[in-house]
N, C-alpha and C positions, 0 to 999 in steps of 0.2 A: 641537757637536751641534745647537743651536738653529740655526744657520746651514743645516745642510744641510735638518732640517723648516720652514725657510721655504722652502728649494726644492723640497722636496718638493711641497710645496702649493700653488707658484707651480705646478711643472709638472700637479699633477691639475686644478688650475682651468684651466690655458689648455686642455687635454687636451678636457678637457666642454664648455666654450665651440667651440673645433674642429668637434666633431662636432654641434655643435647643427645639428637640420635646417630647423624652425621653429618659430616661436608662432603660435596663432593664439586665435580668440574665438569660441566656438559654446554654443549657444543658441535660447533663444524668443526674444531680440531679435535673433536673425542670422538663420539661415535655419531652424530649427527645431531640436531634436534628434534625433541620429542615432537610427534605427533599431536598429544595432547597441550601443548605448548598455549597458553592463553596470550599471544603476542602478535599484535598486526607488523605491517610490514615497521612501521617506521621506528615502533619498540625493539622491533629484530635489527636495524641496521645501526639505530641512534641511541639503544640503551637505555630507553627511556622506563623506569622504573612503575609507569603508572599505565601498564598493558592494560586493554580495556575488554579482550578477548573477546573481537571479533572474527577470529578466524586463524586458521594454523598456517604454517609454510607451505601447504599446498593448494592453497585457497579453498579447500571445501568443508570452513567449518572448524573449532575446536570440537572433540571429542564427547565432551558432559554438556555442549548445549549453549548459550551466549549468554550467561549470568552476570559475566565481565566480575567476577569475584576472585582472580585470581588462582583460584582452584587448579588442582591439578588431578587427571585421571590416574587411579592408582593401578591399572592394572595394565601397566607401562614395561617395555626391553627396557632392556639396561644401555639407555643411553650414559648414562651419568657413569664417571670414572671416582669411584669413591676412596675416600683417602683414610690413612692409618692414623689414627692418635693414643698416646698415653695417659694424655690430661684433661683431654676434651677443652683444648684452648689451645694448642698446638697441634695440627693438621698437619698430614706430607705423605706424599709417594716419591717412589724411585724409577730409575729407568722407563718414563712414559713417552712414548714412541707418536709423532703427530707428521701428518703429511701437512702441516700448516692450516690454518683456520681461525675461526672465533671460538670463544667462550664466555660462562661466565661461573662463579661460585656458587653454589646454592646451598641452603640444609634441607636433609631429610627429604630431599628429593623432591621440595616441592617451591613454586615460585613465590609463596609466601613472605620466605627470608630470604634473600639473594644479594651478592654484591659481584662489582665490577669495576674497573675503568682503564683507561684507554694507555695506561703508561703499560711499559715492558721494556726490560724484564721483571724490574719492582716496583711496587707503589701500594697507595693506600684506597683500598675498592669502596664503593656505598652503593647505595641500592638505587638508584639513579645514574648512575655510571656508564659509560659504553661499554663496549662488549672488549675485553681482553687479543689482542691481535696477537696469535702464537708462531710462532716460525717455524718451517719444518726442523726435526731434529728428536733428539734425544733430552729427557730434561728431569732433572730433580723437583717436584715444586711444594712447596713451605703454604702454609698459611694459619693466620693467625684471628681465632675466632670473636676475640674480645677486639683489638685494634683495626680488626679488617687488611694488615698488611700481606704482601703476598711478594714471593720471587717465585722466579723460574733461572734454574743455575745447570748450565749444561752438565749432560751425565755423561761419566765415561766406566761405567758401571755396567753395561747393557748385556744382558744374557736374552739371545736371539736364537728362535727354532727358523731353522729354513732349509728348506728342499721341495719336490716334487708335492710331499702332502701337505706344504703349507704355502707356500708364494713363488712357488718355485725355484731353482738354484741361481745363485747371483749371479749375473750376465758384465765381466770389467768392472766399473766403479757403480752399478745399477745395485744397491743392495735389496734382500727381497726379505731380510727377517722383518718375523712376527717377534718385538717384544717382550720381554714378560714382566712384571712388575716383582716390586720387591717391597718389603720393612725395613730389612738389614741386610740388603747387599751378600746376605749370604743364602737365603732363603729366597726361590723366585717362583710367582704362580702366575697361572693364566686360566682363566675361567673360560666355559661353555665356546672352546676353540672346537669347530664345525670344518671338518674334513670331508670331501671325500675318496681321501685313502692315500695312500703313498707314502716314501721313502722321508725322512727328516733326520735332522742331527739341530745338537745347542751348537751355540759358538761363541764368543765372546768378544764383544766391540767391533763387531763388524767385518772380525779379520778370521782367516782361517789358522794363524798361529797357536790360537787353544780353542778346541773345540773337541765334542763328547758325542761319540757313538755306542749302539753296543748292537747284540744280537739278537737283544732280548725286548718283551713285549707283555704285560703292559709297564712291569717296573724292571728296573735293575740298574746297573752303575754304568756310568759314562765313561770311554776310558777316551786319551786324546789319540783323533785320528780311525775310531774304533768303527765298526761297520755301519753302513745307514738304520736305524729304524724304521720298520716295516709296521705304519701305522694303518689299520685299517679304518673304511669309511664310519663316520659316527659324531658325536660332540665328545669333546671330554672337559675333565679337569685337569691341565698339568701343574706337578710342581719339579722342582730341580733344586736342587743342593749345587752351589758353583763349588763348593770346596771338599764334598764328598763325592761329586760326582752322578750322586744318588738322581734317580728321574720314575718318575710315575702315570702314567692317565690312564684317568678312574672316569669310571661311563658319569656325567653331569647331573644324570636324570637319579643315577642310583647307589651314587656315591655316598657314605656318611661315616662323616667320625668318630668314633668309639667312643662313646658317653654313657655316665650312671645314671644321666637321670633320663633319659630319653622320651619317659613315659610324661614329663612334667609336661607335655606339648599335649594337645589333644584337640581336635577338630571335629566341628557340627555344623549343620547336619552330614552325617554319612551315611547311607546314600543321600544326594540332593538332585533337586530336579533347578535350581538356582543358584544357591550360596554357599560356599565354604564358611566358617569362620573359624579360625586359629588361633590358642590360645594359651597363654604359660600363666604358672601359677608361682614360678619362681625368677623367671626372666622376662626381660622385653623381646617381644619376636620385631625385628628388624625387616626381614625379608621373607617374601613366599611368592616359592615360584612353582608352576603346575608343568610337568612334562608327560609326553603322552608317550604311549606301549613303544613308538621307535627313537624315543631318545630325544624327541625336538620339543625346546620351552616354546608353549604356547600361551601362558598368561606369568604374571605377577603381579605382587602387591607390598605397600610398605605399611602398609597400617593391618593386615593379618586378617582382610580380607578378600574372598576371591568372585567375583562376577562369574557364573559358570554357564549364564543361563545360553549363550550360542555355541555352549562345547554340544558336539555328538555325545550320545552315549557310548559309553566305556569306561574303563580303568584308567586310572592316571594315576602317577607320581605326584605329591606333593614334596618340596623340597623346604625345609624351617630353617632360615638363620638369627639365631641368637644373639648375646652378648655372647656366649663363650663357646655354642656350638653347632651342628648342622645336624638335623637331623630329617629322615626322610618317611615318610607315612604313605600308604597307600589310600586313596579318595574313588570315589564312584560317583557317578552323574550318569542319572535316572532320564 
């Protein structure tokens, strides 16, 4: 008997781990909190696990209405800093850049599953927790899906763009880089970075002793000391090679990576006067985000659907992320 309730248990755990779709970290030390947030004030300051969703951080209201169910609206910015795994039980990014704040962990981008607590740098979070108190800085941070543990371990890792197109050039000890995250420290991206326009260069830890210019636009090699990048106004995607040098931004809206199966996506209705719905017959769609003719995301979703019904009529960009890739489709709303 005890044999077969260790299988049992083997199979619900691996079952959960399976379908896990992400972790991620949102907050006042990430990008803010969501709007759609089902958390009164005292959930937001005290952690309290059992929000009752009377209302958001700007007092006027959760977004889907006062069900108090937890719920989360899906067609949310990307508050949330979502993190890299292998095993789907082992969670972490690199080089994450915070002017200081709160947090908390969440999956799948919704408040459903969530943890937290008030220790730092490490400790053991639960869903009743306070909220994570982050310090300004640079930070590695770990987390562990089955035990709830979590660090935050300073980075000295940091590949930063800064200049006039991006926070401006550093003023004495004022540093003004934009971050960019990494997997491996040797690969580093930065998603839907919104300019408009100017001069940038990478650089590395803060210091001007290695850092990557060139002449060239929108890809080419970085050399040290090499001329500013002349980024014009837009969103992009960067990414950066710290050890080839290699640099790229690719428009966010119309960017996609070379895939065989690309066709496996497919969306209904098209045209719609309401609803997207997106959908793979080989992968889990993860993320979909709608951009319009000048480049700017104006909706997303994590469940692969899209609320359209107060877009204008026009053409838009849909953008698909997968388990293993991006791809981008073209939508109309009637």
């Amino acid at each position: 008997m005890k044999q077969y309730l260790l299988l049992f248990l083997f199979f619900i755990s691996t079952l959960y781990t399976a379908n896990a779709q992400s972790i991620s970290l949102v907050g006042s030390a990430v990008n803010g909190w969501p709007d759609d947030i089902f958390m009164d004030e005292e959930c937001m300051n005290n952690g309290n696990g059992n929000c009752n969703g009377q209302g958001n951080s700007n007092g006027n209201g959760a977004n889907n209405g006062n069900d108090g169910n937890n719920q989360y609206n899906t067609d949310i910015v990307d508050f949330d800093l979502i993190f890299y795994t292998d095993d789907n039980i082992e969670y972490y990014t690199n080089a994450f850049y915070t002017n200081g704040g709160e947090a908390r962990f969440r999956e799948d981008g919704s408040w459903d599953v969530q943890w937290s607590a008030d220790d730092f740098p490490s400790g053991t979070a639960d869903e009743s927790g306070k909220n994570v108190a982050i310090p300004p800085g640079y930070w590695k941070i770990r987390f562990n899906r089955q035990t709830a543990e979590y660090t935050f371990e300073e980075d000295d890792n940091l590949v930063g763009l800064v200049g006039p197109g991006a926070n401006g050039w550093p003023n004495g000890n004022n540093a003004t880089d934009i971050g960019l995250n990494s997997r491996d420290l040797e690969e580093y991206t930065l998603k839907n970075f919104e300019t408009d326009g100017g001069d940038v260069k990478f650089r590395y830890n803060l210091d001007w002793t290695t850092n990557w210019g060139s002449d060239d636009f929108p890809s080419g090699i970085g050399v040290q000391d090499g001329a500013d990048i002349a980024v014009p106004p837009g969103v992009y995607d960067i990414t950066f090679n710290r050890i080839t040098g290699a640099f790229s931004f690719a428009d966010s809206a119309l960017s996609v990576d070379e895939v065989d199966n690309a066709t496996t996506v497919r969306v209904f209705p098209n045209p719609t006067t309401d609803q997207w719905v997106f959908s793979s017959s080989k992968e889990t769609i993860q993320r979909v985000e709608i951009y319009n003719v000048l480049g700017k995301r104006v909706l997303s979703s994590r469940n692969g659907k899209i609320n359209a019904s107060n877009l204008s009529s026009g053409v838009y960009m849909a953008r698909i992320a997968t388990e293993n890739q991006q791809i981008t489709l073209k939508v109309i709303k009637r």
